[in-house]
C-alpha positions in Angstrom: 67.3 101.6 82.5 70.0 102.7 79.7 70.1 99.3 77.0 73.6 101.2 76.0 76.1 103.3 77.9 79.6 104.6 76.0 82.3 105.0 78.2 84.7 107.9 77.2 87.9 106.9 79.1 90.4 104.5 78.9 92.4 102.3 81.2 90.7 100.9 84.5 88.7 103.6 85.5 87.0 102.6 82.1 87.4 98.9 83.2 85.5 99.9 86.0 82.9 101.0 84.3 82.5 98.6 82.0 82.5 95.8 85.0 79.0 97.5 86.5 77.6 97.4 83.0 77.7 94.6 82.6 76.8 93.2 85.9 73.6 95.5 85.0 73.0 94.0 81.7 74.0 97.0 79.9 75.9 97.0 76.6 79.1 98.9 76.9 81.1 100.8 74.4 84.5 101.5 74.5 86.1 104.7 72.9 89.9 104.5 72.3 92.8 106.5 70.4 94.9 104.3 67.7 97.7 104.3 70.5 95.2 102.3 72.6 93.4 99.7 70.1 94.9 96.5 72.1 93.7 97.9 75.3 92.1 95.8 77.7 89.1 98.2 77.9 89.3 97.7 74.2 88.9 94.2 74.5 86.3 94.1 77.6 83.6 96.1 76.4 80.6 95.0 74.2 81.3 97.2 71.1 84.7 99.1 70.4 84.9 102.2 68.7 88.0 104.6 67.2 88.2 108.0 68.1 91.3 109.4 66.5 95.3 109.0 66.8 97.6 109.1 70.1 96.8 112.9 71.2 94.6 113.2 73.5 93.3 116.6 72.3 92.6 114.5 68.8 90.8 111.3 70.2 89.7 111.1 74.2 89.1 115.4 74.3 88.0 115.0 71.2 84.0 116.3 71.7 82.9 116.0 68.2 84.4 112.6 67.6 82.8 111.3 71.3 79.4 112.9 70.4 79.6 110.7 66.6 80.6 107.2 68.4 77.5 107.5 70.4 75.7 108.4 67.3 77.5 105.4 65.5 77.1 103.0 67.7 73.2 104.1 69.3 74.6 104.6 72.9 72.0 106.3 75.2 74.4 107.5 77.9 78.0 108.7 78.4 80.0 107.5 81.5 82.8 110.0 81.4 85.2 108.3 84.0 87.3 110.8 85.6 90.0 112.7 83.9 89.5 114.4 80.5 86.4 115.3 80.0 84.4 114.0 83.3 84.3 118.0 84.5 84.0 119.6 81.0 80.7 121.3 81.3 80.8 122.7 78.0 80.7 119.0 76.9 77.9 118.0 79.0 75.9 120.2 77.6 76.5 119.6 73.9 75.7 115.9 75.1 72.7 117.1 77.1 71.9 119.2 74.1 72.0 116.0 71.4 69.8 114.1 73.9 72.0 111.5 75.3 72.2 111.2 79.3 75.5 112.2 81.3 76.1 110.2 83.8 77.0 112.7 86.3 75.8 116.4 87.7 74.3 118.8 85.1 76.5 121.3 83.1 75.1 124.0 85.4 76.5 122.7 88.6 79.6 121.0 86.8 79.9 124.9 85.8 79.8 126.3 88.8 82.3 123.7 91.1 84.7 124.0 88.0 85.1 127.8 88.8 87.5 127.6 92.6 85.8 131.4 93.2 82.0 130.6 92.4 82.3 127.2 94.0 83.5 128.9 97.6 80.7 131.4 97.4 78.2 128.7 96.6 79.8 126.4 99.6 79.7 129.2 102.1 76.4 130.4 101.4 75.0 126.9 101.9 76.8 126.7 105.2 79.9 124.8 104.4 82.8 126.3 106.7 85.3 127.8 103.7 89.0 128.8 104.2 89.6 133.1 105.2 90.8 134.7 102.2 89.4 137.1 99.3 85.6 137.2 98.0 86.4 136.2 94.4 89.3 137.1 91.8 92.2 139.5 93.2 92.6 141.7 90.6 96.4 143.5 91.3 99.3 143.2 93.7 98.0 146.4 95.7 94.4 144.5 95.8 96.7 141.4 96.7 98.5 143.3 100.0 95.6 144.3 101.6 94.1 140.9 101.5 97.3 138.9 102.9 97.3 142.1 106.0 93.5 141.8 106.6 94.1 137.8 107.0 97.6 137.4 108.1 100.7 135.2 106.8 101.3 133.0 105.5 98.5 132.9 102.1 97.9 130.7 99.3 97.8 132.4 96.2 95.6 130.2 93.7 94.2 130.1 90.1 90.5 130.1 90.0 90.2 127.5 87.0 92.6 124.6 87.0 94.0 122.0 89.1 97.0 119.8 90.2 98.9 122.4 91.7 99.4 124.6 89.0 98.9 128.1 89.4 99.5 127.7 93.0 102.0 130.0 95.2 102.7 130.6 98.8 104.0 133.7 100.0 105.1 133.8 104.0 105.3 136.9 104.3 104.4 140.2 102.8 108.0 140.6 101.3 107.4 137.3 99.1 103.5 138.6 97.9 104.7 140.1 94.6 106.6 137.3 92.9 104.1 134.5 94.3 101.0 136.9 92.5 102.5 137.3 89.9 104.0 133.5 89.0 100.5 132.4 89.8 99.2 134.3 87.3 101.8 133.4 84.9 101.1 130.2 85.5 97.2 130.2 85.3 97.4 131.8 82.1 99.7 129.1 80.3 98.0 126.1 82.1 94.2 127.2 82.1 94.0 130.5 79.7 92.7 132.1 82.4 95.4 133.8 84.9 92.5 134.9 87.5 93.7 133.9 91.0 92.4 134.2 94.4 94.2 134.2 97.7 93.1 132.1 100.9 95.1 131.7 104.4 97.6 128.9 103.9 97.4 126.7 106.9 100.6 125.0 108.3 99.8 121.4 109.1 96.8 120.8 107.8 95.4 116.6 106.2 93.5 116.8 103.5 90.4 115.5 104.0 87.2 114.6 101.6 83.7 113.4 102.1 82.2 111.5 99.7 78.3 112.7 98.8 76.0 111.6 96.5 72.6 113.1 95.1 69.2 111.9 93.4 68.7 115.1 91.5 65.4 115.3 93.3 66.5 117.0 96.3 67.8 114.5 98.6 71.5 113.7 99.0 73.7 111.1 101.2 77.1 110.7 102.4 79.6 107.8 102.9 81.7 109.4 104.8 85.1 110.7 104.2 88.8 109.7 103.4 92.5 111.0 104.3 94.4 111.9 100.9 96.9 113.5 102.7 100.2 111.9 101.6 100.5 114.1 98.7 103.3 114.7 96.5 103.4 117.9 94.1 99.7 118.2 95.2 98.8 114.7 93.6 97.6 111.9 96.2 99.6 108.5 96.2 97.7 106.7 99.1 94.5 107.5 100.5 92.5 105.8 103.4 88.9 105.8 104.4 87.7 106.2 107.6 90.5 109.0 108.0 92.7 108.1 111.2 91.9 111.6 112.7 88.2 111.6 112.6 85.7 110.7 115.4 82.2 109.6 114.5 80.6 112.3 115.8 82.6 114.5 113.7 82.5 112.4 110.7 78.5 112.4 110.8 78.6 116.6 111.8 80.9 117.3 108.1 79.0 114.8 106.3 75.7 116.1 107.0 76.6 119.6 106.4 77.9 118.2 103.1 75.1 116.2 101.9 72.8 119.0 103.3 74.7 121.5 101.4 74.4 119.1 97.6 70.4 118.4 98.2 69.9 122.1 98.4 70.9 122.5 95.0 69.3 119.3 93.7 72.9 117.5 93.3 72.6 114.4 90.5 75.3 111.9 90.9 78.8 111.4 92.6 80.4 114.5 94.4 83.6 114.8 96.4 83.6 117.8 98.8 87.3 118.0 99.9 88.7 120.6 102.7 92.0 121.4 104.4 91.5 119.8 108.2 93.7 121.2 111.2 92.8 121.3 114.6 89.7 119.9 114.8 88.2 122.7 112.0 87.3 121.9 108.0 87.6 124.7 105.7 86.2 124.0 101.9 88.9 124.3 99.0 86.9 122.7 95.9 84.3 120.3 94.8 85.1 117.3 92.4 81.7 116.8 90.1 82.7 113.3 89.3 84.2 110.2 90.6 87.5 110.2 92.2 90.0 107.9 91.7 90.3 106.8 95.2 86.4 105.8 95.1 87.3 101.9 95.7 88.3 102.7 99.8 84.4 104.1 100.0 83.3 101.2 98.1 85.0 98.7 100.2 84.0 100.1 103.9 80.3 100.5 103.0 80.0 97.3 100.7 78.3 99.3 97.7 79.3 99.9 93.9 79.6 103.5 93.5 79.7 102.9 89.6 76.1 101.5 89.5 74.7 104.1 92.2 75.6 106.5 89.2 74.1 104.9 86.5 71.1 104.0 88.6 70.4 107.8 89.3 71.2 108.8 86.0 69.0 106.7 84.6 66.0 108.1 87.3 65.7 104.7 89.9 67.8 107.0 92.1 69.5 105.6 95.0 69.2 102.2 96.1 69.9 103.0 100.0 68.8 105.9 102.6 71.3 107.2 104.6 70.4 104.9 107.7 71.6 102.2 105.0 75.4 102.8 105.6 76.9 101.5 108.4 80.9 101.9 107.9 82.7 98.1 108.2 85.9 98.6 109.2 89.3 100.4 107.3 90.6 100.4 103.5 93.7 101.8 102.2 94.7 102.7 98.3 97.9 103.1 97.1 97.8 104.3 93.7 100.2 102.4 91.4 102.4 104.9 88.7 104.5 104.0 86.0 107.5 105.8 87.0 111.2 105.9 87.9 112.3 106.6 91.5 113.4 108.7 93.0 112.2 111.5 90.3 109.3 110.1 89.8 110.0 110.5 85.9 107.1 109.0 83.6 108.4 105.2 82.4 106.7 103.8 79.6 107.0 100.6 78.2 106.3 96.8 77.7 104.7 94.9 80.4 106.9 91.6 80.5 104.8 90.1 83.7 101.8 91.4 85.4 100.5 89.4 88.6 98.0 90.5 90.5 97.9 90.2 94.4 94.5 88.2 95.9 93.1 86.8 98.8 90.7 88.1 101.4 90.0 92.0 101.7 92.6 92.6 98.6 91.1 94.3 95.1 93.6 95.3 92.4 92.3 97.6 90.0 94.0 97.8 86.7 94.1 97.2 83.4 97.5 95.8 82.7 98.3 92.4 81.0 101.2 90.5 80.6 102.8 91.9 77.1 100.8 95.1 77.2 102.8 98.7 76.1 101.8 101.2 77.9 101.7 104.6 75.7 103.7 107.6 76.5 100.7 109.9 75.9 98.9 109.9 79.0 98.9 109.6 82.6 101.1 107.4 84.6 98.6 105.8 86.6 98.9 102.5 85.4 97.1 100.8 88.8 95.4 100.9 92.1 95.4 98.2 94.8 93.0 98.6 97.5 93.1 96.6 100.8 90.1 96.4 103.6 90.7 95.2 106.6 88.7 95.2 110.3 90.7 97.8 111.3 93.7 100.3 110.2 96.4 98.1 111.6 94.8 94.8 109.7 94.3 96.9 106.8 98.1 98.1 106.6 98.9 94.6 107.6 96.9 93.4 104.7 98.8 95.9 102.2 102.4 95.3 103.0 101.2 91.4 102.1 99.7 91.9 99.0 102.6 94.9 97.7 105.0 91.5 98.1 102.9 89.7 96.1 102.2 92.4 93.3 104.6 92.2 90.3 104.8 94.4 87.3 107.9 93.0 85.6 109.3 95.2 82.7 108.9 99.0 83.8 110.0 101.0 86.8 106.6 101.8 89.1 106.0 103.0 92.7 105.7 99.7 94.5 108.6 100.4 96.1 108.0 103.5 97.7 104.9 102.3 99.4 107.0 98.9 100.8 109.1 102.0 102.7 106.4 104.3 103.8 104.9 101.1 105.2 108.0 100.9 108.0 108.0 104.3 109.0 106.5 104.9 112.5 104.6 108.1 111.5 102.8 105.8 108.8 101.9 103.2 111.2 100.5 105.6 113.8 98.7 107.7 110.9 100.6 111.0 112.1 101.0 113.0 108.8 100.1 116.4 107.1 99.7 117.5 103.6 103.6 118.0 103.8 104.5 114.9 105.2 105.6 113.0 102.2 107.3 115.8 100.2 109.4 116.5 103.5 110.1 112.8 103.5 111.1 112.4 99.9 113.5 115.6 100.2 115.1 113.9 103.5 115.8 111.0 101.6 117.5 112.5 98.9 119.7 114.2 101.7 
């Protein structure tokens, strides 16, 4: 077992982290930008470490500078987190190449589920179902039409490298191809570097839907079933649930066999997220995370285990500390991830933290890393919290979050707490009817 692990993140996913370190017995190491030295990962961890000013690209994507504090400071392993550089192959392999352990997949698979193109070719040739569209990069608009006529209206026309909805058009019919092609492209090119895109059949109602695997690197894999991320806004989840509302068991154990089936093949080290576009009773593949996903904790909390430590144990060779026969799913969680921002834009709102009280009581975990007084930079994302609830069932569990939202305060800065106190009195939410679409057409409603 590691006697040292850096973590290079910030804010509670690195909290997180540091938590199961310590509960291990492991030193931690926290990494942080000037904007960042009163932190409360800062303050949590063992040993704490400067890695630059406020930019990210100078401190927290800064691989040179991460590489040196592990050198500084003698740490044997890197938890990356999840954000910046948690799917950077080329870093894991300059930290595989100076001999320090990544705790996650190798740079070879993080290489290939990075790359939309290579990762559905790999997916379908293992025998996970994939959404119709074109075998790799779609060179021009002519190459374009022929696709979208071969698989019919309306398609998705997507960047291969990239993420969080950029470089992503739909075109309904074959009069709206062109400009959706070609502002992908655009799109992909200022975003990524890369303007390749693909095209796949857009489906109309579909949930988003994830299973969550995991693999010894020795050719066995497990999953833990999957979760609903479908309220979605701009392509970014706001509240995700786990068991999703919509799946039976016998076709949550079918998808998460194929799944974990699918990971052990290729010898799989680590936490995985296989997520798919779910409509009428079919999955069809649209990427692989290589990492851990924010919306972890709902996993955590139905199958009682610590997904943080199942990473470092693996990592560290003791592999897996249960079988598949191990997880029995315990009844229903629900997270609602907790922005700084100003409704109803959703406009980033940094600032001072005058009062921070956390909700408690039974079934109700609030990770952040917020404290009374605390400023939150301007420099990075706006996830400033996540409260998770688990109840026996969806009903409890909803029952459970619309108690602990009224206890929750953030005092000082506009956050999303309030739109989750009105998505818990609509009917649709209640009776878990909702699409991919839902929320956006929702928000626009509202707006009028």
């Amino acid at each position: 077992m590691f006697r040292k692990i850096l973590v290079a993140n910030r804010g509670e996913i690195a909290l997180r982290v540091i938590r199961a370190c310590r509960e291990m017995g492991i030193s931690s190491v926290a990494v942080h930008s000037t904007a960042d030295a009163d932190a409360m990962h800062v303050r949590m961890a063992d040993e704490a470490i400067c890695i630059g000013p406020p930019p990210a690209a100078e401190s927290y994507l800064s691989v040179p500078n991460i590489i040196s504090a592990c050198e500084i400071t003698g740490a044997e392993a890197i938890h990356p987190g999840y954000g910046f550089l948690s799917e950077n192959a080329s870093f894991v392999q300059v930290v595989e190449d100076h001999g320090i352990t990544f705790i996650g997949p190798s740079s070879a698979h993080i290489r290939v589920m990075g790359d939309k193109i290579a990762a559905k070719e790999t997916m379908k040739a293992l025998g996970v179902p994939v959404v119709p569209g074109s075998d790799g990069g779609v060179p021009d608009i002519e190459a374009a039409r022929r696709i979208g006529a071969q698989i019919g209206y309306p398609v998705l026309v997507k960047a291969t490298a990239g993420g969080g909805g950029r470089g992503m058009k739909v075109a309904r019919s074959a009069d709206e191809l062109e400009i959706a092609f070609r502002t992908a492209r655009s799109e992909a090119k200022a975003a990524f570097g890369n303007d390749e895109v693909y095209i796949e059949k857009y489906l109309a109602r579909p949930r988003h839907i994830e299973v969550q695997i995991f693999g010894d690197g020795k050719g066995g894999a497990v999953h833990l079933g999957e979760r609903d991320c479908s309220l979605q806004r701009r392509h970014q989840k706001l509240f995700e649930e786990a068991p999703g509302p919509t799946i039976d068991a016998a076709t949550r154990a079918r998808i998460g066999r194929t799944c974990a089936e699918a990971v052990a093949r290729i010898g799989y080290s680590g936490a995985g997220t296989i997520e798919f576009l779910y409509e009428d009773g079919a999955f069809f593949f649209i990427e692989m995370n290589t990492r851990l996903q924010v919306e972890h904790p709902v996993t955590e909390a139905i199958f009682g285990v610590d997904l943080v430590r199942e990473q470092i144990r693996v990592a560290s060779g003791l592999g897996l500390s249960f079988a598949q026969d191990d997880l029995v799913l315990n009844g229903h969680a629900v997270e609602v991830r907790i922005n700084a921002e100003r409704l109803p834009d959703f406009a980033p709102c940094p600032g001072r933290v005058k009062v921070f009280h956390a909700p408690g009581g039974l079934g109700v975990r609030m990770d952040s890393a917020l404290y009374g007084g605390y400023a939150i930079p301007p420099y990075y994302d706006s996830l400033i919290g996540k409260l998770i609830v688990h109840g026996r069932d969806r009903p409890e569990a909803l029952a459970r979050l619309r108690r602990a939202l009224g206890e929750l305060i953030i005092d000082g800065i506009d956050t999303t707490i309030p739109l989750f106190r009105e998505l818990l009195d609509d009917p649709d939410i209640a009776a878990g009817r909702y699409d991919i679409h839902w929320l956006e057409t929702w928000l626009a409603a509202k707006r009028g």
